[in-house]
C-alpha positions in Angstrom: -22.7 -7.4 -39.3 -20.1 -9.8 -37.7 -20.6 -13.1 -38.1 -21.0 -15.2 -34.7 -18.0 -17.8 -34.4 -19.3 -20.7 -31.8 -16.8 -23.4 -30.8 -17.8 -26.7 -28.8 -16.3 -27.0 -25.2 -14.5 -29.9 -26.4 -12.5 -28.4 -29.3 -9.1 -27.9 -29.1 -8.7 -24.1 -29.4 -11.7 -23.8 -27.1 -10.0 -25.6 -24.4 -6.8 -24.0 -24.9 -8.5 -20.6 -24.3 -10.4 -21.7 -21.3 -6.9 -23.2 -19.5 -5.2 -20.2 -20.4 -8.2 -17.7 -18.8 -8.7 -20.1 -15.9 -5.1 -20.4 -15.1 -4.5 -16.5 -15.5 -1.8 -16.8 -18.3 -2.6 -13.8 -20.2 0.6 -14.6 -22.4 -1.0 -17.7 -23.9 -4.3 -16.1 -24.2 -2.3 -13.1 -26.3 -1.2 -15.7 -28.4 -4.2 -17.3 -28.9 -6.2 -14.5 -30.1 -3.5 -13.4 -32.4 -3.2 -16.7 -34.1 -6.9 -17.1 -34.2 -8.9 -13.6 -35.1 -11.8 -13.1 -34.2 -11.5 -15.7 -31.2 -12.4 -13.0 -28.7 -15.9 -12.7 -30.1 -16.5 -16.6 -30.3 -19.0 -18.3 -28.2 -17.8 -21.3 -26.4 -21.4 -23.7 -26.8 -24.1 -24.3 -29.0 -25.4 -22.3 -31.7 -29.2 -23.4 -30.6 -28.7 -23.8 -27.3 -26.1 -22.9 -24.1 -23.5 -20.7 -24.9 -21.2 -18.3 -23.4 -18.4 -15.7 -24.0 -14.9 -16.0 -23.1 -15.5 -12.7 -21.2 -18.7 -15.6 -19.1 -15.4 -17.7 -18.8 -13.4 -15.1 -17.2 -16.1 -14.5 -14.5 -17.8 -17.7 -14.4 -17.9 -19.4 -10.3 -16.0 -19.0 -8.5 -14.2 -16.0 -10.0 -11.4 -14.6 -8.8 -9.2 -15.9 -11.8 -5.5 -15.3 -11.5 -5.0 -12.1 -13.9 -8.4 -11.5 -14.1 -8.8 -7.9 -14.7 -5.2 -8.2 -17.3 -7.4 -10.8 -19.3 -10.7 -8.8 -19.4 -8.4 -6.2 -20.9 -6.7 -8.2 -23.1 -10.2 -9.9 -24.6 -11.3 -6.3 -25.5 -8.8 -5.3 -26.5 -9.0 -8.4 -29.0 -13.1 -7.5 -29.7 -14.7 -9.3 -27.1 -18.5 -7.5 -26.6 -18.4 -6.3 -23.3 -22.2 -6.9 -23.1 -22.3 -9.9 -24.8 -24.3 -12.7 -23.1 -25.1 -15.9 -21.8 -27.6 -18.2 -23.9 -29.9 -20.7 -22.1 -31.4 -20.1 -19.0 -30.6 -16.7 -18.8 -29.3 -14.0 -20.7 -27.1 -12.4 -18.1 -23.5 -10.8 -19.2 -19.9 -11.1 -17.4 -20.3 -8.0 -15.2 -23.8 -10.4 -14.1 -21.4 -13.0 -13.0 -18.7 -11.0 -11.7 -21.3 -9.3 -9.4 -22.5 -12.8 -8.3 -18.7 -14.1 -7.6 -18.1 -10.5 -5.3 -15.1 -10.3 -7.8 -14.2 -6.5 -7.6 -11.2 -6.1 -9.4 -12.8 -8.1 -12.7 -16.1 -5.7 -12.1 -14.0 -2.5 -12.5 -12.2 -3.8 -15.6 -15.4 -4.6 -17.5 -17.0 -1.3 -15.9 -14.1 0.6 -17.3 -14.2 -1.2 -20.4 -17.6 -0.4 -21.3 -19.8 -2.5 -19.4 -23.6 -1.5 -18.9 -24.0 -1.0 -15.3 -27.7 -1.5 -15.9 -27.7 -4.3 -18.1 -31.0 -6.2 -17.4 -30.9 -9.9 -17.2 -30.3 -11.2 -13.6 -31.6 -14.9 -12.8 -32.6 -13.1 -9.5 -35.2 -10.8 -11.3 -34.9 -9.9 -14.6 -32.5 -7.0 -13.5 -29.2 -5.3 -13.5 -26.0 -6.9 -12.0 -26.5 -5.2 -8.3 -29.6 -7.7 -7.9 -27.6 -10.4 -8.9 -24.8 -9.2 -5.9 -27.3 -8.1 -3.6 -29.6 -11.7 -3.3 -26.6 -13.4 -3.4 -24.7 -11.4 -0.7 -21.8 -10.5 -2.7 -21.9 -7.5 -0.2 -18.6 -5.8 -1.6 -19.3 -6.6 -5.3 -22.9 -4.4 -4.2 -21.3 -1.8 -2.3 -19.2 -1.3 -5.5 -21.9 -1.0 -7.8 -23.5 1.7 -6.1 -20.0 3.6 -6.0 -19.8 3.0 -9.6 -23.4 4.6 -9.9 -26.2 1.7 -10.3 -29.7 2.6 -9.7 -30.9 1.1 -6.5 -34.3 0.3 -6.0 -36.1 -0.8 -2.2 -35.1 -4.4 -2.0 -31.5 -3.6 -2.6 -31.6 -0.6 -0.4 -33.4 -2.1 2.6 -30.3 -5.2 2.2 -27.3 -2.8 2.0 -28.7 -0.3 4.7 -28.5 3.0 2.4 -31.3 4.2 5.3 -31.6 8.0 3.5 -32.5 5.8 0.2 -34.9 3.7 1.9 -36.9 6.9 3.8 -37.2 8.5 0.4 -38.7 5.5 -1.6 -41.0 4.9 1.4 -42.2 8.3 0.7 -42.6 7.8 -3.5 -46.6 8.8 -4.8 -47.8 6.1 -4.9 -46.4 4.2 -1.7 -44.8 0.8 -1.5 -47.3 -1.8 -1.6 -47.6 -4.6 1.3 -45.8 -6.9 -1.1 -42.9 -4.8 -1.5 -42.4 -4.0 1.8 -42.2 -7.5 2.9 -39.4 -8.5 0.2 -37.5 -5.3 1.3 -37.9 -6.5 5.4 -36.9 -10.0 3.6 -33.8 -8.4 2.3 -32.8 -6.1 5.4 -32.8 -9.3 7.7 -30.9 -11.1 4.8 -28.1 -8.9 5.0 -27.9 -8.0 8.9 -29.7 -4.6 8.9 -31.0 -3.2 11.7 -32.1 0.0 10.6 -33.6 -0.7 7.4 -35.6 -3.4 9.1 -37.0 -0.8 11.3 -37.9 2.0 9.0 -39.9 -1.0 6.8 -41.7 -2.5 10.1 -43.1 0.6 10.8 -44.8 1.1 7.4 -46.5 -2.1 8.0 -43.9 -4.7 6.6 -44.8 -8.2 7.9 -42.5 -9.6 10.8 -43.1 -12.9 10.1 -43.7 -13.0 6.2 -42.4 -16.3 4.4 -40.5 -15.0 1.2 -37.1 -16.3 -0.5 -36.0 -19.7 -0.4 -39.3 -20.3 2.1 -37.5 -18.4 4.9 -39.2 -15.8 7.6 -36.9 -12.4 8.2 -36.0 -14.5 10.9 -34.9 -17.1 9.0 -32.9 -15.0 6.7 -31.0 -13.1 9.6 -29.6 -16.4 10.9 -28.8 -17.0 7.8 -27.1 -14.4 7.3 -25.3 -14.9 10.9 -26.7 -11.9 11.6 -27.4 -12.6 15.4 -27.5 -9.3 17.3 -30.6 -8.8 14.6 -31.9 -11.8 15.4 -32.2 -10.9 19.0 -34.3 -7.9 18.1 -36.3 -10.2 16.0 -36.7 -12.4 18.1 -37.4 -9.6 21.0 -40.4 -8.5 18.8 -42.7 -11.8 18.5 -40.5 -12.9 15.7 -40.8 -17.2 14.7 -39.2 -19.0 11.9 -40.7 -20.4 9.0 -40.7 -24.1 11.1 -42.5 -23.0 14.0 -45.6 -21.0 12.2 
């Protein structure tokens, strides 16, 4: 069994690590992890209570590190756990947070390293990293996964307009339920689809149901800056969740 190494935020080799990941100097990193083994595996936080991986740092908001995808490879390369993940409020891993920062390049390198596309865990719903990129609109991160191969269940269909997926989980024994239906219209509006919305209306979704964030499909489309859908919304008795 390997022992877990944990490091405050504060201390010296920890910071060191972070500046070198943030500012996408891969050298330094190199360095760091020869002069300090086993530093790839170390948590950066609190043995009882929030910590993360440097793998979390790589990926953590906003993303899009300089070198990201170099340093991915050089932290596995060093024994980082692909998988490892975050302890507090969630246990979500980097391939979680590079789905939530649409960072594409840093998803392939931990997808070719190893990473488990269907790693549950997602603050959005207990799931894999596509629900995580999906509720978030992290619409290229998504549209990746799906490449990559990721299960994709109604919600996440309805929001990314795979139409042929929807029409065959519409058609599952036993049916969608009422519920279901309405998060999937939810998510259609929320990211601009047409089509989807339509196939889920006419199984009996709810036009005006209040779901996410207190927000109507309506709501969600105009969000979303979704307007010519909003117009069809609208067009079809459609109110937002102010004027119910």
């Amino acid at each position: 069994m390997v022992t877990m190494i944990y490091l405050d935020a504060g201390d010296p080799v920890a910071l060191a690590a972070v500046a070198a990941i943030q500012g996408g100097d891969v050298g330094a990193l190199r360095r760091l992890l020869h002069e300090h083994p086993g530093l790839a595996r170390t948590r950066i936080g609190d043995p009882e209570g929030v910590s993360r991986t440097l793998l979390h740092v790589v990926t953590d908001w906003p993303g899009h590190r300089p070198n990201g995808p170099r340093t991915v490879e050089a932290l596995v390369a060093a024994g980082a756990e692909v998988d490892g993940r975050f302890a507090g409020p969630h246990a979500e891993t980097a391939l979680h947070w590079a789905a939530s920062t649409d960072d594409v390049p840093v998803l392939d390198a931990l997808l070719e390293a190893g990473a488990d596309i269907e790693a549950p865990g997602s603050v959005v719903d207990g799931g894999a990293p596509l629900a995580d990129a999906v509720a978030f609109g992290q619409w290229n991160a998504a549209r990746r996964l799906v490449e990559r191969g990721a299960r994709v269940n109604l919600w996440q269909a309805a929001a990314l307009g795979l139409t042929e997926r929807v029409h065959d989980l519409l058609r599952a024994d036993p049916p969608p339920g009422r519920r279901e239906l309405n998060g999937a219209l939810w998510c259609a509006c929320h990211g601009g689809r047409r089509e989807t919305a339509e196939q889920l209306l006419s199984r009996g979704a709810e036009l005006d149901h209040v779901g996410y964030d207190g927000l109507t499909p309506l709501d969600a489309a105009c969000r979303s800056g979704a307007e010519e859908l909003a117009v069809w919304l609208r067009a079809r008795g459609a109110t937002t969740a102010a004027r119910r």
